[in-house]
Structures are given as C-alpha cells and as structure tokens.
C-alpha positions in Angstrom: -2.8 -13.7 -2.1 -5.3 -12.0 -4.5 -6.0 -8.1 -4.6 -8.8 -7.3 -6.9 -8.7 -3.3 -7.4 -12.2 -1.5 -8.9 -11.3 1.7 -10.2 -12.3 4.3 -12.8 -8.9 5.1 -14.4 -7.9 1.1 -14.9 -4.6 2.8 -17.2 -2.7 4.7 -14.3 -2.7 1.0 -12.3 -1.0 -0.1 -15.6 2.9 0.7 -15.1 3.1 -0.2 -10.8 2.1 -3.8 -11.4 3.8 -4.7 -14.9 7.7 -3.9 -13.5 10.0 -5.2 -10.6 9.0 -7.0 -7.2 4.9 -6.8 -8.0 5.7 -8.5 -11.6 8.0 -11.2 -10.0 5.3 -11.8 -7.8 3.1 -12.5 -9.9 5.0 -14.8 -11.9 5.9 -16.6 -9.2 2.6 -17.5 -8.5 2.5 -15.9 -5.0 0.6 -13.0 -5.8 -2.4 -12.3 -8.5 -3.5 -8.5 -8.8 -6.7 -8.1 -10.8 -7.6 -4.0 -12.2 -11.0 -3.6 -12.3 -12.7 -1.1 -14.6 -16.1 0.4 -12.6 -17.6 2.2 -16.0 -18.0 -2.0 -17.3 -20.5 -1.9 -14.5 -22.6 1.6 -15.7 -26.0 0.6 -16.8 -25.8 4.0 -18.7 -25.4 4.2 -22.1 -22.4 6.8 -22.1 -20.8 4.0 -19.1 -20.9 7.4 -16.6 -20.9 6.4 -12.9 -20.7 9.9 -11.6 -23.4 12.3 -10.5 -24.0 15.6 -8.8 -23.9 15.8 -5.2 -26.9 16.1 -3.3 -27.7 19.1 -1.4 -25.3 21.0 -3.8 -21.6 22.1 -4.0 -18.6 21.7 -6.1 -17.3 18.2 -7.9 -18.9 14.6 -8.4 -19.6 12.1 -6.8 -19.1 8.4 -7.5 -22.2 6.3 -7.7 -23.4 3.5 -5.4 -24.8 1.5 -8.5 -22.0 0.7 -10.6 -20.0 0.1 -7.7 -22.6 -1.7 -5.9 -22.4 -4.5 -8.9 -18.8 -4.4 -9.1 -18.7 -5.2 -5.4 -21.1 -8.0 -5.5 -19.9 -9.3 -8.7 -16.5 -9.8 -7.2 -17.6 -11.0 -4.4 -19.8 -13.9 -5.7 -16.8 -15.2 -7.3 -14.2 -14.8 -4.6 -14.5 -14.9 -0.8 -12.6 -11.3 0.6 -10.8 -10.5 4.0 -11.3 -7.0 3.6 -13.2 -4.8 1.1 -10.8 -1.9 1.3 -11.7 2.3 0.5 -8.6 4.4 -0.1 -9.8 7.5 1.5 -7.4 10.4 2.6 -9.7 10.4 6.1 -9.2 6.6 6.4 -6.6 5.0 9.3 -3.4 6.5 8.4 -1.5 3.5 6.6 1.7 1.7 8.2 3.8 -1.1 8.3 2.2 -2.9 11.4 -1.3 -2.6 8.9 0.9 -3.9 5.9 2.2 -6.6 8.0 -1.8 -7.3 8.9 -3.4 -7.2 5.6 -0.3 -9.6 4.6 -1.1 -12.4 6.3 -4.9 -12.4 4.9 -5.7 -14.4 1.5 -7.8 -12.0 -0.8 -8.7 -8.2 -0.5 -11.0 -6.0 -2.7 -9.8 -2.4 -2.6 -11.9 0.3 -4.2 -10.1 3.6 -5.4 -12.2 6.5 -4.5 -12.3 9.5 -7.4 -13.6 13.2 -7.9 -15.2 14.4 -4.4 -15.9 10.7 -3.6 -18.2 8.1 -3.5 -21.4 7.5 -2.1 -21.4 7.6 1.5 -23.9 4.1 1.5 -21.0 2.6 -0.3 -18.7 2.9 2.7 -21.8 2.4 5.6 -22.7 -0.9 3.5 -20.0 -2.4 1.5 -16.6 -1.2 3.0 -15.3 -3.3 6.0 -11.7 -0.8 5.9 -10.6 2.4 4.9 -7.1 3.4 4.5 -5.4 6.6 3.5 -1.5 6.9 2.7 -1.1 10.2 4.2 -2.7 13.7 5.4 -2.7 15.2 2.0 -5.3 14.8 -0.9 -4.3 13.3 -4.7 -6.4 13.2 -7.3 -7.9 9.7 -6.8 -7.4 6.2 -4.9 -5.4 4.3 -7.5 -2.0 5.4 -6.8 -2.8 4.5 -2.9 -4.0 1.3 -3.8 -1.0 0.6 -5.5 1.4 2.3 -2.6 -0.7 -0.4 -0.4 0.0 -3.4 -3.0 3.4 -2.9 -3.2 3.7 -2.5 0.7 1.5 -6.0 1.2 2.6 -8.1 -1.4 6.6 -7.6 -0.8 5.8 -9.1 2.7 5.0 -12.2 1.5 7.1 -15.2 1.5 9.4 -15.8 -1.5 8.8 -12.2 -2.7 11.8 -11.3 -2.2 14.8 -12.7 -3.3 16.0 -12.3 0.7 13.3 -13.1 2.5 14.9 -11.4 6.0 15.3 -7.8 3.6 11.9 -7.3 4.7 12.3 -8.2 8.2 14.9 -5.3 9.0 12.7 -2.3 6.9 12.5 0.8 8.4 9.0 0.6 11.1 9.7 -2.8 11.0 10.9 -2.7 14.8 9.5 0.4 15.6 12.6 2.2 14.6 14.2 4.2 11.4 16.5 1.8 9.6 20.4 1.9 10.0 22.5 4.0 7.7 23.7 1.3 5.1 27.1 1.1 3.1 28.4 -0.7 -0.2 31.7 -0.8 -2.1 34.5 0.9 -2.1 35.4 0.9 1.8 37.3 4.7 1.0 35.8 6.8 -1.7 37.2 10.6 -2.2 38.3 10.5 1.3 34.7 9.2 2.8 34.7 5.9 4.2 33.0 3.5 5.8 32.8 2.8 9.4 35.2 0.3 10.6 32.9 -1.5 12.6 31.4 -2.7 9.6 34.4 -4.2 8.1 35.6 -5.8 11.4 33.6 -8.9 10.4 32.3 -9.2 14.4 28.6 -10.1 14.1 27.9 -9.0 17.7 29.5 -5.6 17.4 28.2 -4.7 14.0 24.0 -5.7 15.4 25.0 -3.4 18.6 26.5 -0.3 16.4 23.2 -0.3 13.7 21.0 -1.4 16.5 22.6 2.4 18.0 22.4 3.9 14.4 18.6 2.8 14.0 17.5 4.7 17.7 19.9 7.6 16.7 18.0 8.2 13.4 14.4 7.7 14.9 15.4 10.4 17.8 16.7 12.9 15.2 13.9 12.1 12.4 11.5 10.8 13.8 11.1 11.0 17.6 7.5 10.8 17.5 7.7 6.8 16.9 9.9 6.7 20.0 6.6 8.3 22.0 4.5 5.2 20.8 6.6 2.9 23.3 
C-alpha cells in the first residue's frame, strides 16, 4: 500500500510515521507513506496558498491552485483508489471504513487547514471525505495520520500477530474483552479463573460475555446498529 499525504505543515506528520508499527511497516516493505509539502506547489513568490474568503468573514482559505497541481502531479505518477479530504463534516471514520480503505492499493489524502479549502477542490478532485470525530482541530494532518495508522496496521504482516487485529474493539461490532497479564494475584486483585483454566471453549464464551457486557454499559448505541 502507498498513502501519499499533501499538506501545509509537512513537520507535525514527522514524529507519527518515524516510530513503532507505521516505521516497521515501512521497512518491511508493506507500506510506503509519502508527506507532501502544498507551498512546493505555490506559484507565488512568498510559496502562500492561502487567500481570503469570498463573500467575507473570519479565517482563510486554502487555494484550489496549489492544490490543484499537487493533485494532478501525484496523480500522473501514481494511479489512486481514493483521493481522500479530512474534513470534520466528512463520514464519521470507523473500523468497517479502515477495514475498506485496507484492502485498496494507493490513497492520496489531503489535510484540510485554516477555515478550509476551496469548495471546487472537494466538487472536482475529492472522491472521499473523512472526519475522525464531531469536534474541530486545528487542521487535517493529525486525522490523516489517525487514518494511517488505523489502515496500515490492518495489513498483512503488520503486525507481529496478524489475528491481534482480528479481535480489536468494532472489529465484530462489539467493545473488546477486559484483558489480563502477569501476576495471576496482585495486592489481593486477581484474575478471573476462567482464564487460567486453560479450556479454549470456556474462556471464547466468558470474553465473548465480557465483550457484549462492555458494549451494553459503554456503548449500547453499537448494539442498536444490529
């Protein structure tokens, strides 16, 4: 998989992609994450690609033009799935939509900034737009790289257990199960017998139990989408 990512603030994508899973990825071979900087594709002399609105009103706007030729640019060299807008008012992100965007080969996500971009950048060159929650940050590259993260650790070979991923929380619809390591007693607190029974059958029944118990108390409203 390849995720190209145009942005204006190239540095905050920095850290996210240099560390852990998303690094091992990468040197792996399985995954290739490409940061983008948008002002390398200002005509102006000063490299702005923000303007006022029309019409009036508070904050900037991001330009069609340099984003225009970062788009086609990208796209001459690379055939895309999805050309993606990280937008708070875009299709709320989850893990059936990471599990999606997983299975495709390259996507091109653009990190929106200030009050926006251009709306004839999302009528014309966005086929997607995704927002991580109902709440507003101060731009699209920390969603992008929420969205990354979420994609890329679905791929096979990621992860060091490839069936980790398979038993996430939403995977199935359902909170995951509370988990325990060692020691079995600690101060008094221990862990459930079932789980150190060593019976396969009974242990899949009691966190099958413990998964819909946590979804009804936390989160009943996934338990509605049934």
């Amino acid at each position: 998989m390849r995720i190209d990512i145009i942005t204006c603030l190239p540095k905050l994508l920095e850290g996210p992609f240099s560390d852990s899973i998303l690094k091992r990825a990468q040197e792996k071979g399985l995954a290739q994450i490409y940061v983008h900087d948008l002002r390398q594709y200002s005509t102006h002399k000063q490299r702005s690609i923000d303007d006022y609105a029309y019409g009036g009103g508070a904050g900037m706007v991001l330009q069609i033009e340099p984003i225009a030729a970062a788009i086609d640019d990208l796209k001459s060299q690379h055939a895309y799935d999805e050309i993606i807008y990280m937008s708070p008012d875009g299709e709320q992100f989850s893990q059936p939509i990471a599990n999606e965007l997983a299975l495709k080969g390259n996507l091109l996500i653009l990190c929106g900034h200030y009050k926006g971009v251009d709306e004839r950048v999302r009528e014309h060159y966005i086929t997607r737009e995704i927002s991580i929650g109902d709440y507003v940050i101060s731009g699209g590259e920390l969603a992008a790289a929420v969205v990354t993260d979420a994609v890329i650790r679905l791929i096979p070979g990621v992860l060091s257990d490839e069936t980790s991923a398979l038993t996430d929380s939403y995977q199935d619809g359902l909170l995951a199960p509370p988990v325990y390591s060692r020691p079995a007693e600690f101060k008094g607190l221990k862990v459930p017998d079932v789980l150190l029974s060593g019976h396969a059958a009974n242990i899949e029944k009691w966190r099958f139990e413990q998964a819909v118990k946590r979804t009804e108390e936390r989160r009943p409203d996934l338990l509605k989408k049934e």
